[in-house]
C-alpha positions in Angstrom: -3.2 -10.6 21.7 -6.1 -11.4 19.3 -7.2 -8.9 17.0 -10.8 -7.9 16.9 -13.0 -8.9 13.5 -13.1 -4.9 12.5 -9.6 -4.1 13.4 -8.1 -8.0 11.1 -10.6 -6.3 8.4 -8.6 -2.9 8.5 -5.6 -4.4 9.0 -6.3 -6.1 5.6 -7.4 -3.2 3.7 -4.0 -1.5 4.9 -2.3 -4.2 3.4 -4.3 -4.0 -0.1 -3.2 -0.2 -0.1 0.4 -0.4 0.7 1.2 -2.9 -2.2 -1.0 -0.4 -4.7 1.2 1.8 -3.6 4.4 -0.5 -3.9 3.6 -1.8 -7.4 1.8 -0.8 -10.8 -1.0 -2.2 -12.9 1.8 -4.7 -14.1 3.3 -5.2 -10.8 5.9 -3.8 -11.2 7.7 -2.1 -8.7 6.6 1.7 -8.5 7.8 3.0 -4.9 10.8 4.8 -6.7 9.0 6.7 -9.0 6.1 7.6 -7.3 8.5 9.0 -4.2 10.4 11.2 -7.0 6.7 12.4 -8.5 5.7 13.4 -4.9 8.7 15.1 -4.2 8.7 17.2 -7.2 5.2 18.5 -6.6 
């Protein structure tokens, strides 16, 4: 199945998110601590 332009472009913008997520500024891996940080709150 091909994906649409708009739905490749979200799909892409997903992607950018989720590693934000995943790393810090220095790419460093941040999942861990920002799962605790949430929790806590």
């Amino acid at each position: 199945m091909k994906k649409s332009y708009y739905f490749a472009e979200l799909s892409s913008s997903y992607d950018a998110e989720i590693q934000d997520l995943l790393n810090d500024s220095e790419g460093k891996s941040a999942l861990k601590a920002r799962l605790r940080k949430s929790v806590r709150n």
